[in-house]
VOGU-3710 file (C-alpha; in Angstrom, 3 decimals, decimal comma):
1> xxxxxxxxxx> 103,892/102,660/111,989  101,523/102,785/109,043  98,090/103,767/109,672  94,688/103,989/107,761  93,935/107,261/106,946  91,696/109,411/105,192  92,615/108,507/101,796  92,264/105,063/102,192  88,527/105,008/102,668  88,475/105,427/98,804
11> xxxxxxxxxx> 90,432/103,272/97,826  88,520/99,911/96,162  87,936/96,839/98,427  91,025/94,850/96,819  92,924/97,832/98,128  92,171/97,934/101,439  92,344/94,361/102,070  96,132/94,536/100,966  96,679/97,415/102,729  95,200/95,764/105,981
21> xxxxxxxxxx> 97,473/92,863/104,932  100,530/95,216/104,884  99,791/96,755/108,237  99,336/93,561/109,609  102,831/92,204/108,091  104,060/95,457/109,571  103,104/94,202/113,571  104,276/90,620/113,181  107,564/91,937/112,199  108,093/94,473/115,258
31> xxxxxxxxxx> 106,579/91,291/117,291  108,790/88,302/116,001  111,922/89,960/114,804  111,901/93,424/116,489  111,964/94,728/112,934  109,836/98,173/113,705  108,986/99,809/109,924  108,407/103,278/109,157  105,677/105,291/107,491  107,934/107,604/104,947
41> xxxxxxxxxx> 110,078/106,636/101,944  113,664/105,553/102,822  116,070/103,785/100,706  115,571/100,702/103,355  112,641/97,900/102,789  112,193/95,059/104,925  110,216/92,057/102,619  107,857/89,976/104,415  107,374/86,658/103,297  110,669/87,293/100,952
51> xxxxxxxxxx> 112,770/85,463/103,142  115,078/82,034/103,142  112,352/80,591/105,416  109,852/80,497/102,764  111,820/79,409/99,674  112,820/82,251/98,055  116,403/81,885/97,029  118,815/84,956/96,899  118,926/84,733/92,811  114,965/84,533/92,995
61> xxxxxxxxxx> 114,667/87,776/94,943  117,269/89,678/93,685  115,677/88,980/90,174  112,360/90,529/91,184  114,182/93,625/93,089  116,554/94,832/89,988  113,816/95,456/87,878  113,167/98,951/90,424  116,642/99,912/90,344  120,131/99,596/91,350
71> xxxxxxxxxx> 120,266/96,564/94,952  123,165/97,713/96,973  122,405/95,673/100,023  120,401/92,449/100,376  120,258/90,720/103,746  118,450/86,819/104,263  118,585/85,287/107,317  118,471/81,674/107,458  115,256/80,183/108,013  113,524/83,922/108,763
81> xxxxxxxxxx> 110,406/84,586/106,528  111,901/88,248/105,497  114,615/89,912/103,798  115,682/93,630/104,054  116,935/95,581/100,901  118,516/98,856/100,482  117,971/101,023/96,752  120,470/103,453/95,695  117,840/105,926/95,726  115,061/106,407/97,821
91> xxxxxxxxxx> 112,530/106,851/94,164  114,228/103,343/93,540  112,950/102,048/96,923  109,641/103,532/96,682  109,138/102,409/92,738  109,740/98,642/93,926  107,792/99,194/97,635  104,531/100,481/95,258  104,894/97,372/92,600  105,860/94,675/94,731
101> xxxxxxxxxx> 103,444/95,234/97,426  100,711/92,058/97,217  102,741/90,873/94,436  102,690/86,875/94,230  105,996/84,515/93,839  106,544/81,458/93,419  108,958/79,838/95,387  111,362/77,013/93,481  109,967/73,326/94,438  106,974/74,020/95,835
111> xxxxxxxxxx> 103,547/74,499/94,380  102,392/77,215/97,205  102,474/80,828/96,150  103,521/83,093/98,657  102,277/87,024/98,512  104,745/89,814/99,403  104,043/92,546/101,827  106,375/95,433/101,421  107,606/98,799/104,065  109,962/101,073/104,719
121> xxxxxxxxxx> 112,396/101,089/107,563  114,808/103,268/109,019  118,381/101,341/107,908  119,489/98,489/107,323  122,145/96,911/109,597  123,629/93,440/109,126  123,814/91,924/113,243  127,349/90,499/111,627  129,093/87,023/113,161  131,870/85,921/114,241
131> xxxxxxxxxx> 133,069/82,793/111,841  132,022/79,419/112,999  134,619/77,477/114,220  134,424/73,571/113,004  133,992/71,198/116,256  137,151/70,034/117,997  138,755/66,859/116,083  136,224/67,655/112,684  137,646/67,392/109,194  136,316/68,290/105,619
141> xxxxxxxxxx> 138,967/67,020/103,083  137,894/68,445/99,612  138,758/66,356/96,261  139,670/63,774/98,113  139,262/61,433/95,304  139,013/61,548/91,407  135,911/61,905/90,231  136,351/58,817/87,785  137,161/57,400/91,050  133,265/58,331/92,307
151> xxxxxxxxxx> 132,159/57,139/89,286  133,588/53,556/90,083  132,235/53,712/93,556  128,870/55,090/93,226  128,642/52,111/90,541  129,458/49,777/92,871  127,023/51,596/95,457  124,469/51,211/92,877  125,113/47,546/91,865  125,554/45,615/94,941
161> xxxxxxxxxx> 122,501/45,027/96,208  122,013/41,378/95,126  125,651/40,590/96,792  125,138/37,985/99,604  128,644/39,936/101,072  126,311/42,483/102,244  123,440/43,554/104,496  120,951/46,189/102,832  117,968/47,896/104,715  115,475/50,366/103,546
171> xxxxxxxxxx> 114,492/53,197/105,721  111,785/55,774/105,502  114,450/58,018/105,080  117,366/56,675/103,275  118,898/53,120/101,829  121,372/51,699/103,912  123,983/48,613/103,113  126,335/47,099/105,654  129,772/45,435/105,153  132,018/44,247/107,697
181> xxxxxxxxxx> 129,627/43,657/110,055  125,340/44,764/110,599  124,528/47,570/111,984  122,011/47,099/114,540  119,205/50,010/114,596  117,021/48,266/117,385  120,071/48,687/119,553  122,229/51,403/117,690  125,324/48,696/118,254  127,430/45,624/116,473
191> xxxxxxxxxx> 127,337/41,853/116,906  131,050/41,806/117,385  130,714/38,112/117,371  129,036/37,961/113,481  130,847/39,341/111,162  129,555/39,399/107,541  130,850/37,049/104,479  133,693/38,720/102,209  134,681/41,925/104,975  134,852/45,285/103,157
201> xxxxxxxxxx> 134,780/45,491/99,467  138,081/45,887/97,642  137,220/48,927/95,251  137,408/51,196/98,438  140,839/49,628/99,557  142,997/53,091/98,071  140,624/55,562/99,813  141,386/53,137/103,202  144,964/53,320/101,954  145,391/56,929/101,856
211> xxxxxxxxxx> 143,559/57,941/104,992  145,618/55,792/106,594  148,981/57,308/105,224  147,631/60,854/105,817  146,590/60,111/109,515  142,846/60,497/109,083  142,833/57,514/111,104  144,960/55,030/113,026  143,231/51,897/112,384  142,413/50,528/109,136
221> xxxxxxxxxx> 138,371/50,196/109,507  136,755/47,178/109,196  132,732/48,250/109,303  131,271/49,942/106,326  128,346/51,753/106,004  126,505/53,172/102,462  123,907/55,480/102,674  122,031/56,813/100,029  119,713/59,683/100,230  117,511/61,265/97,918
231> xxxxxxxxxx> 116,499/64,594/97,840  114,353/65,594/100,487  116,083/62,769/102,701  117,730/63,075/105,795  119,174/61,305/109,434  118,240/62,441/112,458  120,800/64,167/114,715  122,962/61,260/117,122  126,253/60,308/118,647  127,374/57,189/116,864
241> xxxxxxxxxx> 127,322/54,546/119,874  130,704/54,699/121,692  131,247/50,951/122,222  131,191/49,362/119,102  133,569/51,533/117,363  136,961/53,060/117,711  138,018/56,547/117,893  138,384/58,033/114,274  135,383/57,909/111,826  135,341/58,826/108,245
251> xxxxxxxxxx> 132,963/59,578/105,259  133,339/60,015/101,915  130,538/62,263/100,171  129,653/61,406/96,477  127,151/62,658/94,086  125,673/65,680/95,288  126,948/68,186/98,450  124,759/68,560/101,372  124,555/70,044/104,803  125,371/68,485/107,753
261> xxxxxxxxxx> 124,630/69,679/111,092  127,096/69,155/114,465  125,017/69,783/117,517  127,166/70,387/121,066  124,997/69,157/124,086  124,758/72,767/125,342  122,904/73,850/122,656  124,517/76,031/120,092  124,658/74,114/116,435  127,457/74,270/113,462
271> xxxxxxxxxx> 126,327/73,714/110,098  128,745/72,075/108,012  129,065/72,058/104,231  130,602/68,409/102,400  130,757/68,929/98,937  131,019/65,664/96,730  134,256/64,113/96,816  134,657/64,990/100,203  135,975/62,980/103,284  134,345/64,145/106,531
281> xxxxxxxxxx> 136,544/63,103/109,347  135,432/63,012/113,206  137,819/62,249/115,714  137,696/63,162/119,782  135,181/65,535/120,768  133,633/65,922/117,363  133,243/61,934/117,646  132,404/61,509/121,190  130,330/64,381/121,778  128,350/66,460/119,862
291> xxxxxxxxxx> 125,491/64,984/117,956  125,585/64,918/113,811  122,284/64,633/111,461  120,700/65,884/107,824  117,953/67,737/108,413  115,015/65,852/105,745  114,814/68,913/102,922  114,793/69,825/99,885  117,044/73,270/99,869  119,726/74,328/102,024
301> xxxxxxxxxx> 120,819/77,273/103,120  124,261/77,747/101,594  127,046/80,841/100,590  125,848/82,335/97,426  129,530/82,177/96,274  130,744/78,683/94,886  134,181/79,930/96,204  132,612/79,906/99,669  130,878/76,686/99,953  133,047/74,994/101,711
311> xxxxxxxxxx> 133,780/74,041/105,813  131,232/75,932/108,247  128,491/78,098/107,031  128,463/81,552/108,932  125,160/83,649/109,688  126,717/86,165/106,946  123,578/87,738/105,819  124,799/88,984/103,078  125,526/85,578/101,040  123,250/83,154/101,793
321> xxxxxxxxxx> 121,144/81,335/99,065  119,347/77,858/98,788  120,766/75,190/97,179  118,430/72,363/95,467  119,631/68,761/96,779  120,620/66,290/94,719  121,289/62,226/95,100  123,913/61,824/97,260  125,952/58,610/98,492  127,737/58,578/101,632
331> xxxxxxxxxx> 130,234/55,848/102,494  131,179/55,545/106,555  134,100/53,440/107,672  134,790/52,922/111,341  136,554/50,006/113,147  135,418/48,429/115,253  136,260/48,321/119,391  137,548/45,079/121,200  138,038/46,932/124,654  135,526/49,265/126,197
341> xxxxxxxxxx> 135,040/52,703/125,814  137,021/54,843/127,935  136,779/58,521/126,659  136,265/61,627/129,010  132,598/62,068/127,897  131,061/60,039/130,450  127,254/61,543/130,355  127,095/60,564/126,362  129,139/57,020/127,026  127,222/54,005/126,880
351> xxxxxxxxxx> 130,129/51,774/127,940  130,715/53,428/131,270  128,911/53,856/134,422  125,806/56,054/135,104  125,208/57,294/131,545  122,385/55,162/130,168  119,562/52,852/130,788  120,573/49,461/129,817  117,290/48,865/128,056  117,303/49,207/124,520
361> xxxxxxxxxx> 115,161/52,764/122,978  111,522/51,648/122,186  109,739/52,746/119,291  108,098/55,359/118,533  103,689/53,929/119,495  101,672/53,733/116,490  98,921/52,031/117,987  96,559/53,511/120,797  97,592/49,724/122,626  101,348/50,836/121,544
371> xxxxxxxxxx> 101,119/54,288/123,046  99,480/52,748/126,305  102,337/50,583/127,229  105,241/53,296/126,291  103,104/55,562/128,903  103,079/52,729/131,664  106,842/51,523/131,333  108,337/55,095/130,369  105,629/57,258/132,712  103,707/55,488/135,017
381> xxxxxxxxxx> 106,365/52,871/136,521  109,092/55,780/136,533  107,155/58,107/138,135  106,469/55,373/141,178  110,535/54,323/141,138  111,894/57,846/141,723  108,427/59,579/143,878  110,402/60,292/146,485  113,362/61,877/144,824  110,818/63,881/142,359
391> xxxxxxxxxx> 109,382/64,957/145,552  112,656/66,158/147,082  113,296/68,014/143,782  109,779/70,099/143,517  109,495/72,336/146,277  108,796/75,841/144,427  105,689/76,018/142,446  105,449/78,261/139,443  104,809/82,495/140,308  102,011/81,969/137,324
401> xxxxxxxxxx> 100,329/79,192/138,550  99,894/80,435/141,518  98,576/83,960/140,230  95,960/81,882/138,484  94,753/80,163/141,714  94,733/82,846/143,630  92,390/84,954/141,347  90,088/82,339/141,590  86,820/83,245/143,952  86,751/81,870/147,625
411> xxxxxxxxxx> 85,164/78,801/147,686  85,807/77,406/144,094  85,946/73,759/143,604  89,621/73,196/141,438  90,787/70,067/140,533  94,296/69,403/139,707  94,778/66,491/137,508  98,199/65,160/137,999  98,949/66,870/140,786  102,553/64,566/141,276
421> xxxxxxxxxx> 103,656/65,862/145,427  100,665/68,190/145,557  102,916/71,366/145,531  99,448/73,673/143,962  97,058/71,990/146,432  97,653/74,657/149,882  98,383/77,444/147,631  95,330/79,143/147,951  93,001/78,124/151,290  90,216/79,732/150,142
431> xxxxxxxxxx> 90,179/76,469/147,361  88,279/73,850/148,186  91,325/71,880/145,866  91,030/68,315/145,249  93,959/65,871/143,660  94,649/63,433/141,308  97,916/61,309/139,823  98,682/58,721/138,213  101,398/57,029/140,037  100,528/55,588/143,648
441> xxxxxxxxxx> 103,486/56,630/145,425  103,177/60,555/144,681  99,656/59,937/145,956  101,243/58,496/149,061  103,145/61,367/149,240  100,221/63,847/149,253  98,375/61,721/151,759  100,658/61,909/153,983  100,549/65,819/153,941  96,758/65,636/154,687
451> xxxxxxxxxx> 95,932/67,162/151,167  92,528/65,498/149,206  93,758/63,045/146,423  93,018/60,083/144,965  94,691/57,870/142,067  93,454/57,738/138,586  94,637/58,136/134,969  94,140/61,656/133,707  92,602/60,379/130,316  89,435/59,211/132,908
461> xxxxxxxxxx> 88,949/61,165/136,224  86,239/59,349/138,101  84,626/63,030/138,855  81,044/64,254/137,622  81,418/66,432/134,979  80,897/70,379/134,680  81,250/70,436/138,856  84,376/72,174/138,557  85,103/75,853/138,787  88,823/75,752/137,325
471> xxxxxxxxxx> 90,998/72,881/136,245  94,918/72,984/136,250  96,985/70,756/134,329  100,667/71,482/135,173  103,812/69,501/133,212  101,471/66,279/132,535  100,156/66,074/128,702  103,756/66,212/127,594  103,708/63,180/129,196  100,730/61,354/126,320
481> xxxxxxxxxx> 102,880/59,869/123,539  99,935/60,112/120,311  98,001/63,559/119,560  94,829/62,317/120,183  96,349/61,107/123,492  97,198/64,651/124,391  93,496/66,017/122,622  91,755/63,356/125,039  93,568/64,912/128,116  92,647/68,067/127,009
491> xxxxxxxxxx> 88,759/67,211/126,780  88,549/65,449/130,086  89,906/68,595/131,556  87,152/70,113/129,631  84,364/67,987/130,622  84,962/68,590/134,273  84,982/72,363/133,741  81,507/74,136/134,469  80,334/76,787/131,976  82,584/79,659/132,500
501> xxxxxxxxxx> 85,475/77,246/134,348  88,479/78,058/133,759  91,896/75,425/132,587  95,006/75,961/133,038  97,959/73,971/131,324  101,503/73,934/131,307  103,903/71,566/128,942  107,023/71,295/128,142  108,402/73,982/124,996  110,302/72,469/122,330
511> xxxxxxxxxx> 111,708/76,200/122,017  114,393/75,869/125,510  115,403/80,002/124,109  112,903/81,865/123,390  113,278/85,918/122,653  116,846/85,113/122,823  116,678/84,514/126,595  117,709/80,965/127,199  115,228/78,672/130,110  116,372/77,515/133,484
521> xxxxxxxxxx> 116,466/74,688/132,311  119,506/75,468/129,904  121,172/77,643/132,355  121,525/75,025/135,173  124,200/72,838/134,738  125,213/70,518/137,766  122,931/72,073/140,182  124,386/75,427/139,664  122,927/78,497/138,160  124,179/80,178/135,499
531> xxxxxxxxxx> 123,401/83,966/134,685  122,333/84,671/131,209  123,812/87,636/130,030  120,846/89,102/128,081  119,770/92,212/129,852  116,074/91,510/128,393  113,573/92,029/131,189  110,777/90,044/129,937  112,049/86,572/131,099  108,326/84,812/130,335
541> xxxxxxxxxx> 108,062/86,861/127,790  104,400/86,968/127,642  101,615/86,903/124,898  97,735/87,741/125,701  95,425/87,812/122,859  91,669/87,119/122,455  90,244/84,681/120,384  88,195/86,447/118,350  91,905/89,148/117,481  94,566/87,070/116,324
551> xxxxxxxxxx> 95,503/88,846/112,824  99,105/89,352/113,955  99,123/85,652/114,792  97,319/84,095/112,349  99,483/85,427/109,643  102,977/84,495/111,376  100,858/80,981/110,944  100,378/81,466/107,543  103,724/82,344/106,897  104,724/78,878/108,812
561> xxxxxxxxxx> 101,838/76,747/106,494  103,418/77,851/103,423  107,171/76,845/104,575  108,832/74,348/101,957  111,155/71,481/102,964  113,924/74,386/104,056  112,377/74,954/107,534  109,753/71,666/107,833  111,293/68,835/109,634  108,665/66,440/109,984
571> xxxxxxxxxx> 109,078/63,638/112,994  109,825/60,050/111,861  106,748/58,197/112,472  107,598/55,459/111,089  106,922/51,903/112,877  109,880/50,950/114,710  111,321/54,090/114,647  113,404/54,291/118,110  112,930/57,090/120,568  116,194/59,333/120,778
581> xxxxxxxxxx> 117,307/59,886/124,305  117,999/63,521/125,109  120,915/64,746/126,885  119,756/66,236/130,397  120,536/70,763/130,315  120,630/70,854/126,264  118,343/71,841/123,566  115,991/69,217/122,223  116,787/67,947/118,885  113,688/66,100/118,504
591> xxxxxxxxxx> 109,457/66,621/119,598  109,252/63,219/120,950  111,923/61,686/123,104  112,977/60,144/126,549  114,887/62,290/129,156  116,687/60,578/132,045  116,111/60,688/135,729  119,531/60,128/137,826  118,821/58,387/140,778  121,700/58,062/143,096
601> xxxxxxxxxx> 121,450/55,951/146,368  123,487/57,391/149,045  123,865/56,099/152,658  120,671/55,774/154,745  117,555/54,316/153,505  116,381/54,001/149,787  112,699/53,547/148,960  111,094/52,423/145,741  108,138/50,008/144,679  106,650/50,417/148,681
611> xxxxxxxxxx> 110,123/48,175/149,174  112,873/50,010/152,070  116,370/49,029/151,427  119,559/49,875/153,223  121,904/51,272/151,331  125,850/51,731/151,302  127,802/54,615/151,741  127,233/55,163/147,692  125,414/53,274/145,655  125,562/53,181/141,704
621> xxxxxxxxxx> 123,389/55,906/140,192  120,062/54,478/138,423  118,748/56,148/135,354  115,562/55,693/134,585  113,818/57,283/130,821  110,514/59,204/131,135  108,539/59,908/127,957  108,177/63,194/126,384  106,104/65,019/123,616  107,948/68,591/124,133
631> xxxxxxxxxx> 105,669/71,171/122,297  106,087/73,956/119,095  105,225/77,002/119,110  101,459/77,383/118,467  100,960/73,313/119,198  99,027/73,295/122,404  96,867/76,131/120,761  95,751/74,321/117,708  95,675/71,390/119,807  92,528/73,709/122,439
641> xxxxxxxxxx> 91,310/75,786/119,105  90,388/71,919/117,770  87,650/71,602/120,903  84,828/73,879/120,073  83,612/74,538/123,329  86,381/76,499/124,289  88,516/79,529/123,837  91,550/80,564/124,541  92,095/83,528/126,912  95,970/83,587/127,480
651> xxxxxxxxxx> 98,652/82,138/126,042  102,111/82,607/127,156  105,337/81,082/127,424  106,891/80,411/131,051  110,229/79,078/131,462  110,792/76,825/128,872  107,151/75,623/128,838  104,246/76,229/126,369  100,555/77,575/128,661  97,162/78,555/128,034
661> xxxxx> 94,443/79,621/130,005  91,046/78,086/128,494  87,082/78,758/129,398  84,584/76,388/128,747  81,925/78,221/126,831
//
């Protein structure tokens, strides 16, 4: 590792700043990507701030590089903010390491500069992988049609609007026609009983014709689709709905290639290049099963060879580029389903038992009134239906809460605001602790074991303020569906802190892996615990930092502000916007959402709204949707750093959740 040393105190101001800069690029890299430089010349460099993440394409860099000498080896990852290079000489390597250092480059499409930081490592090793498979039942037929014939039918795409034969919408994020029959968003499903004037349009009757003769399908469809996207344009990842259509979807690609992205519910993602003229087919699990979306950007990550571009796109470090979007128009046939569904994928099936609330997704609050009634029909009420079953499920409190209690002094007054079954509130008997939750019967629940609670919302605790010695917040502001929701939790934990009290909070991560070690909450599938097979140590994998020392991190932020469209997904806010519903044990796909609760009666007694029931020997399961907000990396920090009579003292990540310890100051 690069130090200061003599030398350097006389060099000018300019050139100490850079080389502070450069030291500083040096520790985020040994902290993010293990990526540990070293102080003399190799033929190696690792580029910081060089990488796919931030814009810079492959032709870009390589461009800037070749003017020092001869590239043998240049390795992007996708969506990592560095690149490593390796010179035929090591006088090549340390020409371009002395010119490029704190050199500025613009990145194509965007009108942030970005400033490269330059060092030497030991080698350079490609990690390699394996070739992506495509999902079972997934097809990418290239050329499938003429491209006179795309002419004709991006013509028609473009000229039908004023055709009473057809349904058009207009999305935030795309234009969207329907033939056949609507498309419902509301309730992602079909009026099977209203079918729209004229059926589908003749001009795509000899792509029908064909995939029928080929097999790409066994049904002729009857439900068309058009969606057109612009650059920058995208649909979030889904399942199309199992009971309105048939097994055996298709789409044609015209006018520009793009990326598409086929999600399997336990997490691990294939992205999938259609190039125009394409036909995308999805039948069985690839239908059924994993989720498909276009992530909203500009660029994609893409083999650098036009020979390559085609089917799934590995990790191969070694040719990866961006690729600008263009226009593109996708037509989607599917027929539609007279019987329901009966596939094998039962957790994912909306037409058969246990999968699903029958309530239709709400939308995404854009109101304060909006967010209030999501939180009391998709919090509060669920949270009072399945009490007793939470209960049964939340014995074991968290190793790291309870460090934090129990280095509290004897006799501190804590209060734990949302304290659900009261799990924190005997931890430490020295506490005087005190309780508070939202839903009544949780409270019942924690009367009943003697503990000091008392209802309330945690926006307003009925409590003085600055009386208590240390708050703890523990899987609750997750549950706030605006920011200033969650920022208004945050201050009335605040205001009850004393000078010098300390907060605790815990919420849910957005990141389920994190340091390549995968959360329980991935692992566990049917009550069962699987063993990861990392042999990584530092499961919580733990950050401390002070708030008056956060180079290393404030520059990884940087690095993250001055991200194009590549990595930026930004959350469709837009008003009516549905709520995905996430698939219990996967990755999330999306910050806000609504995870289900199974609730299975069995024989004996069932409880809910205060009301006892008998029950028989089983009863069918109950799913109810909670709300969440599941947190970035960094969120719940800006979120604390925004309140200026606090700072930060910890921040780590536990388990699949995002914490800080705060003091009122």
């Amino acid at each position: 590792m690069a130090a200061l040393s003599p030398e350097n105190v006389k060099l000018s101001k300019g050139q100490k700043k850079l080389l502070r800069k450069q030291v500083r690029a040096q520790h985020v890299l040994l902290k993010h990507d293990g990526i540990a430089t070293v102080s003399g010349p190799t033929e190696h460099l690792v580029i910081a701030n060089g990488g796919l993440g931030n814009g810079v394409s492959r032709q870009q860099l390589l461009e800037v590089l070749r003017v020092f000498g001869t590239v043998e080896t240049l390795l992007m990852s996708p969506n990592k903010p560095h690149a490593l290079a390796t010179y035929s000489t090591i006088q090549e390597a340390k020409k371009a390491h002395d010119h490029l250092n704190g050199q500025v480059l613009k990145t194509d499409g965007s009108t942030q500069s970005i400033t490269l930081y330059v060092n030497f490592v030991e080698k350079v090793v490609s990690e390699g992988s394996s070739p992506l498979s495509l999902p079972p039942g997934l097809l990418v037929i290239e050329e499938v049609i003429s491209p006179d014939y795309e002419k004709r039918l991006m013509a028609f795409a473009d000229g039908s609007t004023d055709s009473k034969e057809n349904v058009q919408k207009s999305l935030k994020h795309r234009k969207v026609k329907h033939f056949g029959y609507e498309f419902c968003y509301d309730n992602n499903n079909i009026d099977k009983d209203k079918p729209l004037l004229g059926g589908l349009p003749e001009i795509c009757d000899d792509i029908l014709e064909e995939s029928l003769e080929k097999g790409y399908v066994k049904f002729k469809p009857d439900q068309l689709t058009i969606n057109q996207y612009e650059p920058g344009q995208g649909i979030p990842p889904h399942i199309d709905t199992h009971s309105p259509f048939e097994d055996g979807i298709i789409c044609l690609s015209l006018g520009a290639e793009t990326v598409m992205e086929f999600r399997h519910p336990a997490g691990h993602s294939v992205p999938v290049m259609l190039p125009r003229r394409s036909l995308l087919v999805m039948t069985g699990e690839s239908r059924y099963l994993w989720s498909h979306g276009i992530t909203p950007r500009k660029f994609d990550v893409v083999p650098a060879s036009d020979m390559q571009k085609t089917g799934t796109i590995s990790g191969d470090v070694s040719n990866l580029t961006l690729n600008k979007r263009g226009t593109r128009t996708s037509f989607t046939f599917r027929k539609v389903r007279k019987k329901p569904c009966d596939c094998p994928y039962r957790e994912v099936c909306d037409s058969q038992n246990g999968c699903k609330s029958t309530d239709p997704p709400p939308s995404i609050p854009v109101t304060d009134g909006d967010a209030s009634k999501l939180e009391h029909k998709y919090v509060h009420d669920v949270y009072d239906e399945i009490a007793g079953h939470f209960s049964n499920t939340r014995h074991t409190p968290w190793p790291k809460v309870v460090e934090f209690l129990k280095t509290l002094p004897d006799g501190a007054l804590v209060a734990d605001v949302g304290c659900g079954n009261g799990k924190y509130l005997s931890i430490n008997k020295d506490l005087f602790m005190i309780g508070c939750d939202r839903s009544k019967n949780l409270v019942d629940i924690c009367r009943e074991r003697k503990l000091e609670v008392f209802i309330c919302d945690a926006l307003l605790v009925p409590l003085r303020g600055g009386i208590c010695d240390a708050c703890i917040s523990i899987a609750v502001i997750h549950h706030f569906s605006t920011e200033e929701r969650r920022l208004s939790a945050v201050k009335e934990i605040v205001r009850l802190l004393r000078l010098g009290g300390r907060g605790l909070i815990y919420v849910w991560a957005m990141e389920q892996e994190h340091n390549k070690v995968k959360s329980k909450y991935l692992m566990e599938r049917k009550g069962k615990l699987v063993r990861s097979k990392t042999n990584c140590p530092d499961v919580q994998a733990e950050t401390e930092y002070s708030c008056t020392d956060q180079g290393a991190n404030r520059m990884n932020l940087t690095c993250l502000e001055q991200l194009p469209d590549v990595i930026k997904d930004p959350i469709d806010k837009q008003n009516g916007a549905k709520l995905p519903i996430h698939t219990n044990r996967t990755s999330f796909d999306s910050q806000d959402l609504l995870v289900p609760w199974h609730l299975k009666g069995v024989g004996g007694q069932h409880k809910a709204n205060g009301v006892t029931t008998l029950t028989p020997e089983v009863k069918e399961q109950v799913v109810y949707h909670r709300f969440y907000h599941v947190f970035s990396a960094g969120e719940l920090e800006n979120l604390c750093r925004s309140i200026s009579n606090i700072r930060i003292l910890q921040s780590y990540y536990d388990q699949g959740n995002w914490c800080v310890i705060i003091e009122k100051c």
